[in-house]
N, C-alpha and C positions, 0 to 999 in steps of 0.2 A: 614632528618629533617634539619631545617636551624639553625646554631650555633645562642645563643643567642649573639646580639651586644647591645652596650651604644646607644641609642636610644639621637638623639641631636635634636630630635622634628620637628615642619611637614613645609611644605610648602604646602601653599595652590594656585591654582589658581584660578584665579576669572572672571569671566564675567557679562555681564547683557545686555540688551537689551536697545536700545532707550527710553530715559524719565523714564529708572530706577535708572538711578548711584545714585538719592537722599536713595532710599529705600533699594536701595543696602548696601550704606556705613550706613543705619544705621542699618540696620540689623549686620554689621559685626562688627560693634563697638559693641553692645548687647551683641553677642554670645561671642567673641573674648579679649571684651574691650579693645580697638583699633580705632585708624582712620587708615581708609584704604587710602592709599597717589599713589597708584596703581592700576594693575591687579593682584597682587599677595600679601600673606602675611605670614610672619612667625609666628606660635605660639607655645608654649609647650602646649596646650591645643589639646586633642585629639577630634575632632568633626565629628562626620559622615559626609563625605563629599556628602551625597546622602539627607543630612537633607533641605540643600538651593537650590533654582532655581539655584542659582550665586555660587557655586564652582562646578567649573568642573572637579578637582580631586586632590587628598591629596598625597604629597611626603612625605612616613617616612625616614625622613632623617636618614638612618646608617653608609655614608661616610660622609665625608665632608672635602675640602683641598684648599689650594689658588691654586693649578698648579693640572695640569690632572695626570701628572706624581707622584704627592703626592697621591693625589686618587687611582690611579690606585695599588701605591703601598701599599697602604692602604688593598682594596681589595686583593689581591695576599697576602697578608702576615694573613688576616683573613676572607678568602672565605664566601661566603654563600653556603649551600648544600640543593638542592629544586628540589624535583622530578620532573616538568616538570614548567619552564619558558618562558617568551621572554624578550628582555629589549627593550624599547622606551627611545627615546630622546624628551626631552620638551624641546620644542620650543618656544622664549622668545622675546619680542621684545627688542634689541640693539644688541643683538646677531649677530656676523658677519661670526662662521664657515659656509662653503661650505656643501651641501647636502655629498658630500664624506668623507669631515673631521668628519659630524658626524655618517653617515655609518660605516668608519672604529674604531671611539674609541668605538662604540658600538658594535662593533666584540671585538677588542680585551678585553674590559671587560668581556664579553659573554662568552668567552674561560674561565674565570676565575671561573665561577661561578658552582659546583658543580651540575650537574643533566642534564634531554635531554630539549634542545632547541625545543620550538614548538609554533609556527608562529598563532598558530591557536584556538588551546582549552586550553590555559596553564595552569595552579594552579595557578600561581603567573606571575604578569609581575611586573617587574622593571624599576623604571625609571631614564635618565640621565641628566641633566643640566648644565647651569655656569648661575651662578645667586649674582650681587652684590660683583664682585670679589674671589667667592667661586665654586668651581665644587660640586655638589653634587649628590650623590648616594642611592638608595634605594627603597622600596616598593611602589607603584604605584594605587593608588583605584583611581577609575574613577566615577561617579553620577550617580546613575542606573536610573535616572531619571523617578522613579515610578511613581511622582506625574504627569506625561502624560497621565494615563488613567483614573485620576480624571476629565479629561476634557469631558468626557463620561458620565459622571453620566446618570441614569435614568430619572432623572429630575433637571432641572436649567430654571434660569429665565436671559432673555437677561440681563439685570441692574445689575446681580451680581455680587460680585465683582470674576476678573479673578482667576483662579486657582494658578496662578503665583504671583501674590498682597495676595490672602489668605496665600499661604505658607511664606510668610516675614512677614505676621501681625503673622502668628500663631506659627512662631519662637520669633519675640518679646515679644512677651505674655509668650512662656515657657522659654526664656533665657535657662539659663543653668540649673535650679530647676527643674527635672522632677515633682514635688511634689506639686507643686503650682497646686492650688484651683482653676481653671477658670470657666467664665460662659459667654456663646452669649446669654445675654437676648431678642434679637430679630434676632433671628438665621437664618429666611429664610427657604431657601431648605439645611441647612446646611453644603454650602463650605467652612466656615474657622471652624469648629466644624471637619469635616473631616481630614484637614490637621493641624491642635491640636494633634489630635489620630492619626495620620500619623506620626508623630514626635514625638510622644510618652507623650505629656502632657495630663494632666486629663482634663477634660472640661465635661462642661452638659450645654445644648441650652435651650430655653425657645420661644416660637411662639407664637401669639396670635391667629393668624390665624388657628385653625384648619387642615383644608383642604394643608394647607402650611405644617403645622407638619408631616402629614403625608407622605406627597415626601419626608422629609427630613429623619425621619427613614426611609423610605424606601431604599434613596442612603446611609446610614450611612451601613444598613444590604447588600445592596449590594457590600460591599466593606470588610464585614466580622465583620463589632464590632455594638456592643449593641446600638441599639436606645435610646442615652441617653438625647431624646427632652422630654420635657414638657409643656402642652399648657395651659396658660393663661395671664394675663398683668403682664408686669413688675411692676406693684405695688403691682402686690398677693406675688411677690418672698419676702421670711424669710431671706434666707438660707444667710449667709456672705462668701465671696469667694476673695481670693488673688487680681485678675485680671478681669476686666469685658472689652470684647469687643466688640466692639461695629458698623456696619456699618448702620450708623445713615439714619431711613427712610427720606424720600423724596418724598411722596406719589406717587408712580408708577401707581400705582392706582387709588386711592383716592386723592385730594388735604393736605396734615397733616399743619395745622399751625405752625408758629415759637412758640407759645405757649405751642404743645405738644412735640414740638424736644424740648425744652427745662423742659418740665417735664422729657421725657427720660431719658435727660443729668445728671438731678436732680437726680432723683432713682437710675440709675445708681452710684453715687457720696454714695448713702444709702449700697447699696448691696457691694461694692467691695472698696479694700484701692487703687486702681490702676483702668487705664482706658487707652483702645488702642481705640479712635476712628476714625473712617473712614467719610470724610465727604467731599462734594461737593465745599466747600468755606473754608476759614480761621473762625473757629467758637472761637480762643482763647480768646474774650470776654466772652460769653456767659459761657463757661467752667469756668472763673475764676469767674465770679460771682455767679457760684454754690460752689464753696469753690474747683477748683484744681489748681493745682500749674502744669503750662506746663513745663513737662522735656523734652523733643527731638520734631523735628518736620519736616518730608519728603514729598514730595509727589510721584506719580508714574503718572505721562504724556503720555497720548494715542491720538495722535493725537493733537483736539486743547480741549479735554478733560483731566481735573485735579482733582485726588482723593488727598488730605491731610489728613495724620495719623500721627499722635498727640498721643502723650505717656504722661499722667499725672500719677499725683498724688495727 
């Protein structure tokens, strides 16, 4: 078993894709509450690193020292014991060791470490750094990157929004409160209702469309959790709910007036103290003239196409 150490909190590393770094950072100020000024960040907050598109894995920091030689003696004077291991070197940009320099301190740490090395199926990998004038040391979780076979669903509709844009709206929406009350009053086939329950907040959809509702329990059951859609207008909804999200129609279909996006906006502003909306243009008029108050505001860039999402209140 591995002795217990003073745990001196995590580093994260960070990515993201073209025409995301707006959605990125703000999802990590959200979660984190933070500006992100990098690729990476430090928090004592422990956060599943498998919960964002954009962290690609969580160092539990157990060492930490200005010189390697500090580290190292750190380690040797209070081992870890782990049935079967490997360690990794993260790899940083300004970093100037050689592929060998970091080959061999990841040997001789390695020798340090109580249990069998194994390259291959480990328990545990470890990982090694110099980051911001600090070497650091320790436990290593990587992004299992679940939310890839969301891109599969049973049914989706080309205009939806991506799998990758859902899971950053549907971490802003749950922040850190698992407990918070959400609702997709115009849910769709339900992909950010998905990745809600995928990250573990509460949520229940709402369709008006019928025949829509129905694909959407359909993908919700094919992914294991309760068809929690409901089909009628967002004006029959009672129910009061934390958070309402929103990826504001655009007639796909049909032609919808700015008259009825803007009852939406409206009802929506009734049902919920909060509002994530997703929208095609800059709409913070029309939101403040329903009575919200714009806190945060990103967009996510796909070519010469722009989605803006807008955090109120």
């Amino acid at each position: 078993m591995m002795k217990t150490q003073k745990v001196k909190g995590y580093l994260y590393l960070i990515n993201y894709a073209e025409g995301e770094e707006s959605l990125c950072r703000l999802e990590m100020k959200v979660l984190f509450n933070q500006e992100l000024t990098g690729k990476y960040l430090f928090s004592p907050l422990a956060i599943d690193p498998s919960r964002s598109v954009f962290i690609k894995e969580r160092l539990t920091i157990l060492y930490a020292h200005p010189t390697y030689e500090g580290l190292y003696q750190q380690v040797k004077e209070n081992p870890l014991n782990l049935e079967t291991f490997k360690c990794l070197f993260l790899r940083l940009k300004g970093q100037t060791l050689s592929y060998h320099e970091r080959l061999s301190r990841l040997k001789e740490i390695g020798f340090l470490i109580g249990g069998e090395a194994d390259m291959y199926q480990p328990k545990q990998v470890l990982g090694l750094t110099e980051l911001e004038g600090q070497w650091l040391f320790g436990l290593l979780e990587t992004n299992s990157n679940e939310w890839v076979s969301h891109e599969n669903k049973p049914h989706s509709y080309s205009f939806s929004l991506s799998v990758r844009v859902s899971r950053a709206v549907a971490n802003l929406a749950v922040g850190r409160d698992m407990n918070r009350r959400i609702i997709d009053p115009c849910c769709g086939a339900g992909t950010v209702i998905l990745e809600v329950l995928t990250v573990g907040g509460q949520i229940v959809g709402n369709e008006l469309n019928p025949k829509v509702a129905i694909k959407a329990q359909e993908n919700l059951r094919h992914y294991g959790y309760e068809p929690v859609i409901q089909i009628g207008d967002i004006q029959e909804i009672n129910e009061h709910y934390d958070v309402a999200i929103l990826d504001l129609p655009y007639g796909h279909f049909n032609p919808i007036a700015p008259e009825v996006q803007q009852m939406i906006i409206k009802e929506a502003r009734r049902i919920a103290d909060e509002l994530i909306i997703v929208t095609q243009v800059n709409m913070n008029q029309q939101l403040q003239e329903v009575g919200f108050e714009v806190l945060e505001q990103c967009t996510a860039v796909k070519g010469k196409f722009t989605r803006y999402i807008t955090m109120c209140r």
